[in-house]
C-alpha positions in Angstrom: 0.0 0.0 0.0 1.0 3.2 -0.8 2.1 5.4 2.3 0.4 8.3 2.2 -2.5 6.5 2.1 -2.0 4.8 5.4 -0.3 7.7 7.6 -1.8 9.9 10.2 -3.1 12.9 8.7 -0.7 16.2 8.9 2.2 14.0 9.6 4.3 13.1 6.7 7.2 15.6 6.1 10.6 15.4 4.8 13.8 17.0 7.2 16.9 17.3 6.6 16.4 17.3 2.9 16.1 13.9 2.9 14.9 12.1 5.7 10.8 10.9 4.9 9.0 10.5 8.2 5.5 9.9 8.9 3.1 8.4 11.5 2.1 5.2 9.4 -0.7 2.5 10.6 0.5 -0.9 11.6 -1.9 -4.1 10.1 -3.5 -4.1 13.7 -4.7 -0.4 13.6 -2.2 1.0 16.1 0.6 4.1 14.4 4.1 3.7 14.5 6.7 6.7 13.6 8.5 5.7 10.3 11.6 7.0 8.7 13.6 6.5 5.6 16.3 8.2 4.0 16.0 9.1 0.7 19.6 9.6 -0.2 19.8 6.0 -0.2 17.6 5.8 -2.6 17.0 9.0 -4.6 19.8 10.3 -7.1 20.4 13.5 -9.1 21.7 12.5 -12.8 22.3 16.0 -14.5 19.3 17.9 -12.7 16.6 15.2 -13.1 15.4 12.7 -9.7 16.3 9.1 -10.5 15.3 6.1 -8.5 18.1 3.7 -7.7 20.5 6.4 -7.0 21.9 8.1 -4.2 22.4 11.3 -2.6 20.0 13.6 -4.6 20.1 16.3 -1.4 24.0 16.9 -2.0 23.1 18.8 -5.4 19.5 20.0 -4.3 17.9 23.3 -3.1 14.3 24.2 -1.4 13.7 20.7 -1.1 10.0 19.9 0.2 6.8 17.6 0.5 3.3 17.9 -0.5 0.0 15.8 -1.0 -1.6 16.7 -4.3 -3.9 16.5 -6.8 -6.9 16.2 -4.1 -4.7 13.9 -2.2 -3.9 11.3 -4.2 0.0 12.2 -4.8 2.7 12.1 -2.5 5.3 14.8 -4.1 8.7 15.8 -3.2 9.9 18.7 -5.0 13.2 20.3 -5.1 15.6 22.4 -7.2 18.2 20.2 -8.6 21.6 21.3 -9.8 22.8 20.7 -13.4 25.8 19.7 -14.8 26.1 23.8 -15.2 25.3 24.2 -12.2 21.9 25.5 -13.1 19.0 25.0 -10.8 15.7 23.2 -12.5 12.9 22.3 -10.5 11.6 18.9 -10.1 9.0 16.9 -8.6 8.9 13.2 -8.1 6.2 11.4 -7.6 7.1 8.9 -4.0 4.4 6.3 -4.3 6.2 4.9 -7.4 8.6 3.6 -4.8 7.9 4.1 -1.0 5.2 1.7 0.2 4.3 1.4 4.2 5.0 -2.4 5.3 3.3 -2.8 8.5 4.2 0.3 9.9 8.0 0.7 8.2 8.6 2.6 4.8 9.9 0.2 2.6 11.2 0.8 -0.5 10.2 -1.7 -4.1 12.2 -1.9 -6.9 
């Protein structure tokens, strides 16, 4: 299941530039506080998020975390630097990848 879907209301943000955390509900109701780090998973290739990668928030500005589209889409935007060193802002969609397992973020390939 996708996370947003499953975590407390209001609580989902991202600190540090990187770290996702979120009250998320467990199979038997009860909410654990959840945490993964996006570096590890989350890369900048010449100004563009890829998944697999690492360290995006090295090379990123105003990094931050919305709900959208009526709540359907869990979006972390930033400004990523180029190979130029140009900023471009992005937006990556975190339910392509970041699923709640029982509480946990987990990550699918």
């Amino acid at each position: 299941m996708s996370f947003h879907y499953s975590a407390e209301e209001g609580s989902i943000r991202v600190d540090d530039n990187h770290i996702l955390r979120a009250r998320l509900q467990r199979a038997d109701g009860e909410w654990q506080d959840a945490e993964i780090d996006l570096n590890n998973h989350i890369g900048n290739e010449n100004g563009s998020f890829f998944w697999d990668g690492n360290n995006f928030s090295d090379t990123a500005q105003d990094v931050h975390f919305a709900i959208e589209g009526g709540g359907e889409v869990p979006v972390l935007r930033a400004t990523l630097l180029n190979e130029d060193g140009e900023g471009v802002q992005r937006d990556l969609n975190l339910s392509e990848r970041i699923q709640n397992y029982d509480g946990t973020f987990s990550f699918s390939e």
